[in-house]
C-alpha positions in Angstrom: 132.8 67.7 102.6 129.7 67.0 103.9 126.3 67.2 101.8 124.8 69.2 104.8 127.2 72.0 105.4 125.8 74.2 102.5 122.3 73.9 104.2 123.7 74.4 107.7 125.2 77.5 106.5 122.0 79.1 105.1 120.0 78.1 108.0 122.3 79.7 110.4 122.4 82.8 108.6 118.8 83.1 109.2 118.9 82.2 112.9 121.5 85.1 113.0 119.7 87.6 111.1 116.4 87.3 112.4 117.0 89.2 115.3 117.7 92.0 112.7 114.2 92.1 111.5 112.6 94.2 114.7 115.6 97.0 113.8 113.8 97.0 110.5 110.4 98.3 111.9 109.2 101.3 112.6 109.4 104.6 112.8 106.3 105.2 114.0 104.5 108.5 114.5 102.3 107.9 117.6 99.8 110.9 116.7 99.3 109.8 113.2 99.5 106.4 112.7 96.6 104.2 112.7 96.2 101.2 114.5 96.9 98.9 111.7 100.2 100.3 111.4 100.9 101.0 115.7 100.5 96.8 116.0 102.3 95.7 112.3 105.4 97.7 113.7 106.2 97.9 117.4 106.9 95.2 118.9 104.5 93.7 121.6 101.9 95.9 120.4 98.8 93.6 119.0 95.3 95.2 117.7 94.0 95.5 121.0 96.7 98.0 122.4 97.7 99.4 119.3 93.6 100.7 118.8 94.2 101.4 122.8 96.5 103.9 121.7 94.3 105.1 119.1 91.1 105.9 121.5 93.6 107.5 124.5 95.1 110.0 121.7 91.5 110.4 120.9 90.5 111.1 123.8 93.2 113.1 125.4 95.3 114.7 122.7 98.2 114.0 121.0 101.4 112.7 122.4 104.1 114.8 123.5 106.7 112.0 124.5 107.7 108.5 124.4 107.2 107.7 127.1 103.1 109.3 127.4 102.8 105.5 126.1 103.0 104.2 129.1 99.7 105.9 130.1 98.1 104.1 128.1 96.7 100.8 129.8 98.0 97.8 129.3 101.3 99.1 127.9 104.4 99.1 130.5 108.1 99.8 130.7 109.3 96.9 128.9 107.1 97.3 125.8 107.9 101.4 125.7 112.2 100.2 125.8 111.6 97.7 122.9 110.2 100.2 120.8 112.0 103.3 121.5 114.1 103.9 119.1 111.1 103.4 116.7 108.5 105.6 118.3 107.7 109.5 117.1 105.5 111.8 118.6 105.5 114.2 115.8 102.5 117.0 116.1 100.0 116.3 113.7 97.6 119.3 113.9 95.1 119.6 112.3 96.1 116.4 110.3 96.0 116.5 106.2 93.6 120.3 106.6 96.7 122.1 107.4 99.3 121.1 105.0 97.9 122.9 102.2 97.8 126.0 104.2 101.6 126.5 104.6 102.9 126.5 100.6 99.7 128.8 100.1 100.6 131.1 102.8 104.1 130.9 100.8 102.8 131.8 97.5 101.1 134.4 98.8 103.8 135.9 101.1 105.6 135.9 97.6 103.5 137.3 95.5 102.9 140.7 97.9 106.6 140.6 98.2 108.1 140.6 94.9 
């Protein structure tokens, strides 16, 4: 047996499980995350785009689809396909204020019902 082949072994189940590691990223919610989290998980998204998408969500609203990404500048089709399956565009209205509202407008419903 040769000394090498354990080795071998391991680093070729790296090599083959690397391409693994983008399916790990992600999901992202393009109305809510920040840009720290846009470039750490999709892929060919660095600061500078990722705080891109930032200002243009800023500036123009949230996003109502995937592919609203590619109005952002600098970001094409290729970059939008890599990350597809990791993008959101969940609303986030009114951000971390309107949470709280909904289980009090529960408790309240409750409490004048029953």
């Amino acid at each position: 047996m040769n000394r090498n082949y354990p080795r071998a072994l391991v680093q070729g189940l790296i090599v083959s499980l690397l391409p693994l590691a983008g399916a790990l990223a992600g999901p992202v919610n393009l109305n809510s995350a920040d840009a720290k989290t846009l470039a750490k998980e999709l892929d060919g998204i660095g600061p500078a785009k990722a705080q891109a998408i930032v200002e243009y969500r800023q500036k123009n609203g949230p996003f109502h689809a995937a592919e609203d990404l590619l109005k952002v500048e600098g970001i094409g089709p290729k970059v939008l396909e890599q990350n597809r399956g990791n993008i959101r565009v969940e609303k986030s209205a009114g951000g971390a204020a309107a949470a709280p509202q909904k289980p009090a407008a529960k408790a309240a419903a409750k409490q004048s019902g029953g």
